[in-house]
C-alpha positions in Angstrom: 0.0 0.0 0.0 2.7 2.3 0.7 4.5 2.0 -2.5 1.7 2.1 -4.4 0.6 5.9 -2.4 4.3 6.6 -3.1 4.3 6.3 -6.7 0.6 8.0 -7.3 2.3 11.1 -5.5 5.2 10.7 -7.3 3.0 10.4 -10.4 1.0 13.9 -9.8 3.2 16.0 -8.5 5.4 15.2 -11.4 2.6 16.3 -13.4 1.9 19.4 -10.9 5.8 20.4 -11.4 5.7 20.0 -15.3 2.5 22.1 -15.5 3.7 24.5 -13.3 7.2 25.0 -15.3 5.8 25.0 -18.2 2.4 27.5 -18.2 3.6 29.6 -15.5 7.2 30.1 -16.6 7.3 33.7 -14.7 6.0 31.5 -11.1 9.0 29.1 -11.6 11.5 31.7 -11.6 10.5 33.2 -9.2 10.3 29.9 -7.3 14.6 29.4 -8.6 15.0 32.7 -6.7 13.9 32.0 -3.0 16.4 30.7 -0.3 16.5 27.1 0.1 18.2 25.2 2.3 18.5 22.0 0.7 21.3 19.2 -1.0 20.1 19.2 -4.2 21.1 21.2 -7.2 18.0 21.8 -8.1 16.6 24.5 -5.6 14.0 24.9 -8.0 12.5 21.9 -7.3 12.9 21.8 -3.9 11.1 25.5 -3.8 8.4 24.5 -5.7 7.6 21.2 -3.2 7.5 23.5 -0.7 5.0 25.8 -2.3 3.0 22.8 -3.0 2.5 21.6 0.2 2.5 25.7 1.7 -0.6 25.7 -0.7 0.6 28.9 -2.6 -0.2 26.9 -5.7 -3.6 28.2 -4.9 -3.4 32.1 -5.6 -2.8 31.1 -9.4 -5.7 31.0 -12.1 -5.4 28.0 -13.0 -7.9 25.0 -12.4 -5.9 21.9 -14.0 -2.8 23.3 -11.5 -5.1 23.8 -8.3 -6.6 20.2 -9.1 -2.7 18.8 -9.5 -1.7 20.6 -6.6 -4.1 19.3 -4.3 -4.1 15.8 -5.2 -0.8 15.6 -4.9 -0.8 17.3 -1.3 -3.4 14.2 -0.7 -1.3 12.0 -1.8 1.7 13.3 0.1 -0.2 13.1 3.3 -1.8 9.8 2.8 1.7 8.5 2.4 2.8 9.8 5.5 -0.7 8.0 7.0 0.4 4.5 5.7 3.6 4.9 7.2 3.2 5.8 10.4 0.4 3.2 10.5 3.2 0.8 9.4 5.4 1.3 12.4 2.3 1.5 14.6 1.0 -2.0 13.9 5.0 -3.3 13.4 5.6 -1.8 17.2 2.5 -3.9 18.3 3.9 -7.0 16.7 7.5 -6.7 17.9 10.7 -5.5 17.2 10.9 -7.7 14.3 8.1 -6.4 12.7 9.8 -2.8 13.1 13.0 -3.8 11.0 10.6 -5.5 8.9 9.3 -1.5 8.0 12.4 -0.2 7.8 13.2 -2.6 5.1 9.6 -1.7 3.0 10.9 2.0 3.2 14.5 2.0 2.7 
C-alpha cells in the first residue's frame, strides 16, 4: 500500500511540477530565486515542493494546476498516514516487525 501511495504522489506531482514549469514560466523563476536550504542542485524543485505543500499553488488561475496541486498534497499526506500506520501496527507486533518497515521503506 505504501508504494503504491508513493508512486501515485510521485506520479501527480510530477505532473503538478511539469504544468507549473511550463504554463507559468514567470512562477517558476521566481520559485529558482527563494532561499532554500537544501542538497540538491536543483533549488528549484525543492522550492516548488514546498509551495506545493505551503498551498501557494492556490493564488494562481489555473484550475488543471489547483486540481494537480491538491491531489498531490493528498497523496503526500496519505503516504505519510500509511507509514506511520506501518510502524504502529509493526511496534505492536514486535521489534521484528519494526526492521521488517524499515526494510519496506528503505
Amino acid at each position: 500500500m505504501f508504494a503504491v501511495a508513493f508512486g501515485y504522489n510521485a506520479f501527480v506531482q510530477t505532473r503538478f511540477m511539469r504544468r507549473l514549469r511550463q504554463e507559468h514560466p514567470s512562477v517558476w523563476v521566481e520559485l529558482g530565486q527563494r532561499k532554500v536550504i537544501t542538497e540538491d542542485a536543483d533549488r528549484t524543485l525543492a522550492a516548488a515542493q514546498l509551495y506545493l505543500l505551503a498551498g501557494e499553488y492556490k493564488l494562481v488561475n489555473d484550475v488543471i494546476l489547483v486540481q494537480l496541486g491538491r491531489r498531490a498534497v493528498a497523496a503526500f499526506y496519505f503516504g505519510i498516514a500509511i507509514a506511520l500506520a506501518m510502524f504502529i501496527a509493526a511496534g505492536l507486533a514486535g521489534e521484528s516487525a519494526i526492521s521488517e518497515c524499515w526494510s519496506v521503506l528503505l
